[in-house]
N, C-alpha and C positions, 0 to 999 in steps of 0.2 A: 575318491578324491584325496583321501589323508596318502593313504597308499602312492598315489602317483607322485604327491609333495612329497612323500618320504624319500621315494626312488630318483627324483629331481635330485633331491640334495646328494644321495649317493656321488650319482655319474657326475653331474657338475663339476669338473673342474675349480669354478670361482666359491666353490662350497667346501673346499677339500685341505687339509694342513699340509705343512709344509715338508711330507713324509716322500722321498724319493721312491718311486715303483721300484719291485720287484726288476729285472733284467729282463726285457723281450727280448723278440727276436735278432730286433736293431742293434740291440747291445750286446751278442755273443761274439764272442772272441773271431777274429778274423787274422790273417797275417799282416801286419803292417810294415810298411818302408819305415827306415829310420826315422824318428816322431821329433819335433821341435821339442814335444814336452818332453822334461830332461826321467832319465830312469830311478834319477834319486830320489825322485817324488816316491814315498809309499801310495797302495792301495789304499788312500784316504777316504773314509767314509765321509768327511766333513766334506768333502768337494768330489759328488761321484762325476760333474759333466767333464772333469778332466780327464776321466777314462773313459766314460762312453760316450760321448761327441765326436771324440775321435774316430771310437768303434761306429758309430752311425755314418759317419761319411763316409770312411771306406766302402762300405756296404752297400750305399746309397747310387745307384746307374745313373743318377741325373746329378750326381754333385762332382765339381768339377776338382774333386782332389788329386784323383788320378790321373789326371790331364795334365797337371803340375806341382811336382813335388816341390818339398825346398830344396836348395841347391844345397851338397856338402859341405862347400863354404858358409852359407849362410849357417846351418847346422856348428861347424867347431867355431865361427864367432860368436855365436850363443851360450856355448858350453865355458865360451873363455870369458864371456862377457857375466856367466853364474858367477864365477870364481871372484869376479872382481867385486861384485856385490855381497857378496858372501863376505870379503877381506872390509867393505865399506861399509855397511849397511848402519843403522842404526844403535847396535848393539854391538857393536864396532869397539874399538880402543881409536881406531882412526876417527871416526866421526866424533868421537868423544873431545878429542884435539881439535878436530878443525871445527867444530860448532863451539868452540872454545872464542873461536877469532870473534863468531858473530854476540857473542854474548858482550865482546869488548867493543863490538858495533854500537850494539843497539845501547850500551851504558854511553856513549859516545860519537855521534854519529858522522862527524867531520873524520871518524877514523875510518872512515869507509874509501876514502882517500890514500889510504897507507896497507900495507899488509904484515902481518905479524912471520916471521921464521920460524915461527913454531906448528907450522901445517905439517898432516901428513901428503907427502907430494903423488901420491899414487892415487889420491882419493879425491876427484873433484865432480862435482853435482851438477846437474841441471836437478829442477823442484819446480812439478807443473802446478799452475794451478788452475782450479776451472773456474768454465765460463760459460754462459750459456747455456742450452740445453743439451741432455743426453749425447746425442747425436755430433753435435759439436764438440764435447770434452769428451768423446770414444776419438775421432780423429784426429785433435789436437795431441792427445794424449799418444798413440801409437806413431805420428810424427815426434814426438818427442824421443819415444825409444828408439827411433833410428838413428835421431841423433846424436843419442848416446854412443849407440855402437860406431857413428865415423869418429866421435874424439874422443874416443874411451872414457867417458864420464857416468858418471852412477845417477842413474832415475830415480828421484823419490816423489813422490801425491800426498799434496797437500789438501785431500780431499774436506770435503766440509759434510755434514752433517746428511745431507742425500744422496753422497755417493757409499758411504757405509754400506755393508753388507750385499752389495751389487756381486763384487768379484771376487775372486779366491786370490791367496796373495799367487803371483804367477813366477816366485822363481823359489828353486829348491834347498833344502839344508836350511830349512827356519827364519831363511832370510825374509826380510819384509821391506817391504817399499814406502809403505808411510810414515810419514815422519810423526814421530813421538807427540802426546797430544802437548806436554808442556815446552815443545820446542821453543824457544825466545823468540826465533826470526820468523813471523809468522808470513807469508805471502800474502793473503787477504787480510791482514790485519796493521800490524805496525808496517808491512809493504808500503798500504797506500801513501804512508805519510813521507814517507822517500822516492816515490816513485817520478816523481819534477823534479827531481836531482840527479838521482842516480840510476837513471834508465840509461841505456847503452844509446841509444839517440840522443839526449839530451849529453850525456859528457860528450859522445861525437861532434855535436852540432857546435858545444862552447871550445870544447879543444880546435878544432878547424880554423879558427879566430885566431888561436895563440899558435898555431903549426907543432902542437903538440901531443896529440890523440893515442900514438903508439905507446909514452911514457904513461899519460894520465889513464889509460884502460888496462894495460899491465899493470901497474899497480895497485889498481881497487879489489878489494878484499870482496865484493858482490855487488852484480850487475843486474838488474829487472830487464826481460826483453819482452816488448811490448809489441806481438806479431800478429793483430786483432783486424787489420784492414785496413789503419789510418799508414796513406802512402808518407811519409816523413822518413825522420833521419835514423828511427827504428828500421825500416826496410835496409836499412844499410847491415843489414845482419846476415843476409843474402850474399855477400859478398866475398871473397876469397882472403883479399886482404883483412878486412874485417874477422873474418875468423883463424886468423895468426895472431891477431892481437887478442882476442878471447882464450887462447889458448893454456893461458896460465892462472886467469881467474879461475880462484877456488868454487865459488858459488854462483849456479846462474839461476835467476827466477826466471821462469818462462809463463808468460800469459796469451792463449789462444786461442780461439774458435773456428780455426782453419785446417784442414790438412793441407800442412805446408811440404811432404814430403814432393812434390813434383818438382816444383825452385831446387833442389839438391841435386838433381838430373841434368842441369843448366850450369851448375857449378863446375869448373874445373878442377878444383881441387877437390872434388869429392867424386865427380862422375865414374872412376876409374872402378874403387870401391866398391860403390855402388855398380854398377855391372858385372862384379863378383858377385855380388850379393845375391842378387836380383836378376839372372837371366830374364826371365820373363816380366816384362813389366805389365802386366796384366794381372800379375798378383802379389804384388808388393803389399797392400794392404792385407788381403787376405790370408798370407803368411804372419805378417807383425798382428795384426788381429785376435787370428787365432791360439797365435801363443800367448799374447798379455792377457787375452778375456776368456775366462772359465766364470759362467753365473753359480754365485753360490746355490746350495741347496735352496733356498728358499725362491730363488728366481727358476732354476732348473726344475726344482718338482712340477712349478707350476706348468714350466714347456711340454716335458715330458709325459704329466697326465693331458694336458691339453690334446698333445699331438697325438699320443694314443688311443683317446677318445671320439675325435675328431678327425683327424687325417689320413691314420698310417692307411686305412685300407681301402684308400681313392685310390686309383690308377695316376692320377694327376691331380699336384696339388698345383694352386694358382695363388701365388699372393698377391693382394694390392691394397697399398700404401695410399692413399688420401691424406695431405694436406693441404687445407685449404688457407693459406696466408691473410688473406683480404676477406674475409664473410661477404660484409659488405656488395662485393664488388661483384665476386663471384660466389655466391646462394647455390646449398644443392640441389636447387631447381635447376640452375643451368649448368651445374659440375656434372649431374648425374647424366644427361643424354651425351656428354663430352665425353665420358668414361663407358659408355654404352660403343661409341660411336669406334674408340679404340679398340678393344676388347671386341667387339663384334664384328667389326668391320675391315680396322687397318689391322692388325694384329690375327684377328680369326683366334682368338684364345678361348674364348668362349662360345659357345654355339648360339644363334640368331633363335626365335622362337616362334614357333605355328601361329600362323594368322587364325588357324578353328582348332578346338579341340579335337584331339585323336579318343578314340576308343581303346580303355586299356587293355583290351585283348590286341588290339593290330598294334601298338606300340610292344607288348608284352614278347611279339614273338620277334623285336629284330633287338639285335645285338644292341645292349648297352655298355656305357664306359661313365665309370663314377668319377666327377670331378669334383674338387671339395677346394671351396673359396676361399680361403683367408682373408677377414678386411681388417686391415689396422687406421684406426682413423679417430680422431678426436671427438667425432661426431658421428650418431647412429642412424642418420637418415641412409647410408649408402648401403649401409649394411642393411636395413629392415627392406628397402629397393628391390635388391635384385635376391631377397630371399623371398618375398613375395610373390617377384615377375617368376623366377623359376619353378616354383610351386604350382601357380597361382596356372602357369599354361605351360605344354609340353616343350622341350626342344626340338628344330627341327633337324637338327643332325648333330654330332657330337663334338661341331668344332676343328681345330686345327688338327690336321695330323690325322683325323678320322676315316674311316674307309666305310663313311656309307650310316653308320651305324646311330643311333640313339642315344643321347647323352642323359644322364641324372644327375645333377648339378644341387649340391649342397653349401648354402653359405656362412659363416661361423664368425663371430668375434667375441674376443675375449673382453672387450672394455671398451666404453666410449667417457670420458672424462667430461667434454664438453670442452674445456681450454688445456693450455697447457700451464704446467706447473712448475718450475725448473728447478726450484728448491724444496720441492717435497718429496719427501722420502718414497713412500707408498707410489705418487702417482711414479717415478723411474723405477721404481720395479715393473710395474705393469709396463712400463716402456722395453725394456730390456726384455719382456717377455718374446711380445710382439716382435723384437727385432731379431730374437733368434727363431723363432715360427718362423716367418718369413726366409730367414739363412735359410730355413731346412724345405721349403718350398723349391716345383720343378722350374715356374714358369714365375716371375718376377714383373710388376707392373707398377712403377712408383712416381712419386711425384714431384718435377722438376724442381732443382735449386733445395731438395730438402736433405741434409747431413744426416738423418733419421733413413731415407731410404738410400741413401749413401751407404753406410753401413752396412742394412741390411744387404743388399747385393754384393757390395764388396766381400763379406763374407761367405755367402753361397760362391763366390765367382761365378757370377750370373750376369752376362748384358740384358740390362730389365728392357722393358717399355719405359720411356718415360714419356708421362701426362704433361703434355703442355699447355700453357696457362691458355684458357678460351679466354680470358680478356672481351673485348666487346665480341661477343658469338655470330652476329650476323655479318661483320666483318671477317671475323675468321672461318667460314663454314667450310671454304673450300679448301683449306690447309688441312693437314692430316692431326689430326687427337693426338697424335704423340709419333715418337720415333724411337727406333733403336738403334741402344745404344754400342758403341764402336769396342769398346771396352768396358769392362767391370768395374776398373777403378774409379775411385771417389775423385770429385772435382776441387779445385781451390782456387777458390772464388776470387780472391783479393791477394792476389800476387805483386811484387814489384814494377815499376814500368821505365826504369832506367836499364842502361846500359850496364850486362854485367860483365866487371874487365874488358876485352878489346870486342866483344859478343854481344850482339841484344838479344832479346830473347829468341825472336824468331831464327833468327840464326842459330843458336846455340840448339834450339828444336829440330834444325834438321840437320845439325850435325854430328859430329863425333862418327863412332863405329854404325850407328842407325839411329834412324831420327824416334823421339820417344814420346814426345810431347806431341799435343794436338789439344786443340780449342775443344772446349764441351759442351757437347751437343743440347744439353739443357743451358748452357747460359756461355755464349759466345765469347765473353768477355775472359773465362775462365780457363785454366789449363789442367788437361789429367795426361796419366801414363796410360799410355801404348803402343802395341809390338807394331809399326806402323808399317808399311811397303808403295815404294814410290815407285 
């Protein structure tokens, strides 16, 4: 019994420090197409998943790198967009000047009104800050570098105290994106106390009164935009004209919990751009993703021993994503035949299971196929479920895609928290674990309206399954558990509902060179990208 505890803690993963394995198979050198990540990076041992992540997807038959690369375009505005952070960044002579201005801010706050001549004019900021959980400030945050790259402005994170040690810094030659911890202009701190003033809807809303908007926002030395879901006169930031007059403030505070990149697509004066950028809009996220997020070693070791202990040598891996928003409402008593019903039934992703026992000689001699579960989920009833029902009786065939054969069905989680935590440190590592497992998953199963399984598939570029809400069960029986989805991309939830310039939106969705927008299939009210055909 010592013996086995000892060997427990061995293999364990959740027992193990935060020392990056040796190089398997996944990670030997492969050919690669021209990489986002830039070459000036060295062979960093502080950040190995910047070189083998990449090595693992190429190598990987089920991941959809190879299907779409980045575009060359998008590749030299990346390379041009280093250079300007590199010229801006922190440690800058430029930043040292224009953080100059804000220091005469904040001694002064009516001077937020005026702007000083002594900016450097090549260097102006957006500075996100977060909100929400994980899942939420990964897609606010990689909407924000896009938008950097259409107004050539410099991304900085104003991370707080739980987003620490998540990520590697993600641009080359020493440059760093977070801002200094004694910065003056704090976003979540002295922010709030300006933020009824000098939010870009609030000067909108009082400028529009005096027909003076274009002087009073060019002139302010920094602007908070507040892009969170309250439809108001912040939504005016969507706009074309609106962002002509943004064009000259030096500093923009961004607060979000949206992937706002889909609105950008709708824009005219950005759409054009943006179709360089982005042929494929199927992987718009999954390009900016994967260049802004490399897990540091301590997130990576843990993936990495994870998936090699656990996964690498299924034939199929299966992830699925469980959030359950409402307890209450919906109990894993009625979530879990909901998620049976998908997965078994509508989907066929996992194999159905024997009403009797087989004998394991007649099961022993047909063909089996190892699938190996991944459950990411707040809560360990789902996970101890179907590790039990799998065990517990044979499968009676091996599922989708099978030919006849036997399946062996292993279930795996790494962590059940119980709730979620949004400011703790510990618990978003284990988040970010689970959400690159899942990326590195064949077959995707997540759960509607959640920005956590957003991610993860946008990552993989994978159209999941998504879980739809059972809601009252005996009402819904005859709907299907879930659908799949049209596209990989992430959804944004709380979009604008005005007219943009002479376009509303649905117009503007099936216009241009091809229509790119479409409602999202977990929450109708919602728009994402994709490559769509009428």
């Amino acid at each position: 019994m010592i013996v086995a505890s000892l060997l427990l803690i061995i293999i364990d993963p959740r027992f193990t420090q935060h020392r990056v394995p040796t190089p398997s198979a996944r990670d030997r050198i492969v050919p690669l197409r021209p990489s986002l990540v830039s070459s000036s990076f060295p062979d960093q041992p502080s950040c190995a998943s910047r070189q083998q992540l990449p090595q693992w997807r190429s190598s990987s038959s089920s991941n959809s790198s190879n299907k779409s690369p980045a575009s060359p375009y998008l590749l030299s505005r990346i390379r041009d967009y280093e250079q300007r952070h590199k010229r801006c960044d922190p440690h800058s002579e430029s930043f040292l000047r224009n953080s100059q201005e804000l220091v005469r801010v904040n001694n002064s706050p009516d001077a937020l009104l005026t702007r000083s001549k002594d900016l450097a004019p090549d260097c102006r900021y957006i500075v996100w800050v977060p909100v929400n959980g994980l899942g939420n400030r990964m897609l606010s945050l990689a909407s924000s570098f896009v938008y950097a790259l259409l107004t050539d402005r410099v991304l900085l994170v104003d991370f707080d105290d739980s987003m620490s040690g998540l990520f590697c810094e993600p641009f080359p030659d020493d440059a760093t994106w977070l801002l200094p911890g004694d910065f003056t202009f704090k976003g979540r701190s002295n922010g709030e106390k300006f933020r009824g003033v000098y939010s870009l809807g609030n000067l909108l809303e009082k400028s529009e009164k005096k027909h003076d908007e274009e002087i009073a926002v060019q002139a302010t030395a920094l602007l908070y935009l507040y892009l969170s879901g309250d439809n108001n006169y912040d939504m005016l930031f969507y706009r074309d004209d609106t962002q002509k007059l943004l064009t000259n403030v030096p500093w923009l505070v961004l607060r979000s919990d949206q992937h706002f990149v889909p609105y950008f697509f709708v824009m005219p004066g950005f759409r054009a751009e943006l179709d360089r950028l982005f042929p494929d809009k199927e992987a718009v996220f999954q390009h900016v993703g994967r260049y802004l997020f490399s897990p540091t070693n301590r997130v990576w070791g843990r993936v990495a021993r994870f998936y090699d202990t656990y996964l690498a040598k299924a034939e199929q891996r299966i992830g699925l994503q469980v959030r359950v928003f409402y307890p209450d409402k919906t109990p894993a008593s009625l979530m879990l035949p909901h998620i049976l019903r998908c997965m078994q039934v509508v989907s066929g992703i996992l194999p159905r299971l024997q009403q009797n026992e087989t004998s394991p000689t007649s099961s022993a001699t047909r063909s089996r196929t190892l699938k190996a579960v991944l459950v990411a989920s707040l809560l360990e009833e789902f996970y101890t479920e179907l590790k039990d029902m799998y065990w517990m009786r044979p499968a009676a065939d091996d599922g989708e895609g099978g030919g006849g054969g036997v399946a062996a069905v292993g279930v795996y989680q790494t962590s059940h928290e119980g709730w979620q935590e949004t400011g703790n440190g510990a618990h978003n590592v284990k988040a970010l674990v689970d959400i690159y497992l899942l990326s590195m998953c064949d077959v995707l199963v997540t759960s509607h309206f959640s920005t956590f399984g957003y991610v993860a598939h946008s990552l993989a570029g994978l159209r999941p399954w998504y879980l739809q809400n059972p809601g009252d069960y005996e009402a819904k029986r005859n709907e299907p558990a879930c659908v799949r989805a049209v596209s990989p991309e992430p959804c944004f939830h709380f979009h604008p509902y005005y007219d943009t310039n002479s376009a509303n939106h649905g117009d503007a969705a099936g216009g241009g060179p091809a229509p790119v927008i479409m409602n999202c299939e977990d929450y109708e009210w919602g728009f994402k990208l994709a490559n769509l055909k009428y």
